[in-house]
C-alpha positions as CSV (number, residue, x, y, z in Angstrom):
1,X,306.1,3.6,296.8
2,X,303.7,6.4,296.1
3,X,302.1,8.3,299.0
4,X,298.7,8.3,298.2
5,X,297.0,11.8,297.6
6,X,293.6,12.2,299.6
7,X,291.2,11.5,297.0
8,X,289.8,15.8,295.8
9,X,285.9,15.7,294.7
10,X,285.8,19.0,292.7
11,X,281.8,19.7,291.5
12,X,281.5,21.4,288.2
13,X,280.0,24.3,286.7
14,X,277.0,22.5,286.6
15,X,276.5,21.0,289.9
16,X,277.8,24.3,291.9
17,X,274.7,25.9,289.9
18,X,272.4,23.7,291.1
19,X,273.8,24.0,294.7
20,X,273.6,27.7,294.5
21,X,269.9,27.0,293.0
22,X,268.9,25.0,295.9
23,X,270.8,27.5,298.6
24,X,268.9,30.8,297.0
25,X,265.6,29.1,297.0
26,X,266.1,28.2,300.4
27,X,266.9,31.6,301.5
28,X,264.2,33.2,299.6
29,X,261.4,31.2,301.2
30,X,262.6,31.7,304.7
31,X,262.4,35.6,303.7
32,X,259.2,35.0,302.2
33,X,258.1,33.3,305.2
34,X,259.2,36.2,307.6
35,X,258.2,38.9,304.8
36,X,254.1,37.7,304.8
37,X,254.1,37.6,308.8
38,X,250.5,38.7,308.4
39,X,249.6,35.5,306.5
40,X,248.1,32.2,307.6
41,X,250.4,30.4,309.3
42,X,249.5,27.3,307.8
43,X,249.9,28.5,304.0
44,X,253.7,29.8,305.0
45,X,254.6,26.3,306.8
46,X,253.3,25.3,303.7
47,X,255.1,27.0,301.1
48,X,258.4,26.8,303.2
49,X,257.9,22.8,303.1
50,X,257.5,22.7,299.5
51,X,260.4,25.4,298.8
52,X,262.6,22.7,301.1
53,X,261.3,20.0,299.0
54,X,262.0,21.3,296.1
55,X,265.2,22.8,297.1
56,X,266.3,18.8,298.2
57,X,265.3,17.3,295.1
58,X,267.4,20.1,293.1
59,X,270.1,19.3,295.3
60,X,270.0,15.7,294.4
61,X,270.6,16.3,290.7
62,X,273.9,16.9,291.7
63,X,276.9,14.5,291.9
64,X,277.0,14.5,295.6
65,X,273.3,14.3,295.7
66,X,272.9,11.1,293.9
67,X,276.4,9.9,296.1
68,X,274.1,10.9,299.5
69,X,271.2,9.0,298.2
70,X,273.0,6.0,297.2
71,X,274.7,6.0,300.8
72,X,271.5,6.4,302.2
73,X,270.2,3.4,299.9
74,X,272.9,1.0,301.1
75,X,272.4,2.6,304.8
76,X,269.1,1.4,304.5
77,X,269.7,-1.8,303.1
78,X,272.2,-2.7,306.0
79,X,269.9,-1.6,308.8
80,X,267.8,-4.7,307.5
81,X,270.2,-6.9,307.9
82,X,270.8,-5.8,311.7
83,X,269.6,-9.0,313.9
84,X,267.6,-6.8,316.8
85,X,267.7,-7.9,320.3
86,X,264.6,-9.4,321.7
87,X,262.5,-8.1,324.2
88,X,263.6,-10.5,327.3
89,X,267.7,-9.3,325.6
90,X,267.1,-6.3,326.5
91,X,265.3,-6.3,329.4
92,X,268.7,-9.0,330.7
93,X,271.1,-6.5,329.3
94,X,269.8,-3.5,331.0
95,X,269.2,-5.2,334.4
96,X,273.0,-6.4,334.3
97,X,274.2,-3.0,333.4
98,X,271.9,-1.4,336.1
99,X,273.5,-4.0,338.3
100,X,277.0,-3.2,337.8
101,X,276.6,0.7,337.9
102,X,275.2,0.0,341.4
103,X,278.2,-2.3,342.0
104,X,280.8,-0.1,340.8
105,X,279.3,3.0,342.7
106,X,279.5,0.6,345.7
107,X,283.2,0.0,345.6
108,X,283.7,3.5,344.5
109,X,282.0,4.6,347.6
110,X,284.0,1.8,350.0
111,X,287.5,3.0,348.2
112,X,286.6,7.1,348.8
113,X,285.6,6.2,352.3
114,X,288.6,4.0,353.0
115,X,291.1,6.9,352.1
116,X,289.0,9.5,353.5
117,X,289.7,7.8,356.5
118,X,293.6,6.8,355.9
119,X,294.4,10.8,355.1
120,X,292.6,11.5,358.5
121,X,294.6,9.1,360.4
122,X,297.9,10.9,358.3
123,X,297.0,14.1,358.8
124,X,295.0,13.7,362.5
């Protein structure tokens, strides 16, 4: 038998470009945002959005871009399959757990008063 080697994603030239791309223009709108303090607020929000925007759909032209958006595709396509609880579930589930919290801390209370009393009666 073969021990299996952990599987090693290695980008290329190419893709650690694009990164590096998406990284600088990052950086350089969150100094230009800092840089033209005496701006319009709005117009730097603005520009920082569409510097992010851009920067994300660089960094999705990569190989583990287009891996995060296919995971995030089949994420999506799951979470439509999920059967959600109705409202009167819910509602039943929470008041059970409520009641068993109050329970528990019941018991909890009885057994801490119980041996508050036995080490009083040990130790007089």
């Amino acid at each position: 038998m073969n021990p299996t080697k952990p599987e090693t994603q290695t980008l290329n030239r190419a893709d650690t470009l694009k990164l590096a791309a998406a990284g600088a223009l990052i950086l350089i709108a969150l100094a230009a945002f800092y840089l033209f303090a005496n701006h319009s607020l709005l117009v730097r929000v603005i520009g920082l959005l569409i510097a992010a925007g851009a920067a994300v759909v660089i960094a999705l032209k990569t190989e583990p871009g287009t891996e995060t958006l296919e995971f995030l595709q089949g994420s999506r396509s799951e979470l439509r399959k999920v059967v959600w609880p109705t409202r009167a579930e819910t509602t039943q589930t929470t008041l059970i757990v409520i009641a068993m919290v109050v329970v528990m801390g019941v018991l909890l209370w009885l057994l801490d008063v119980l041996l508050f009393w036995l080490v009083r009666l040990i130790t007089g």
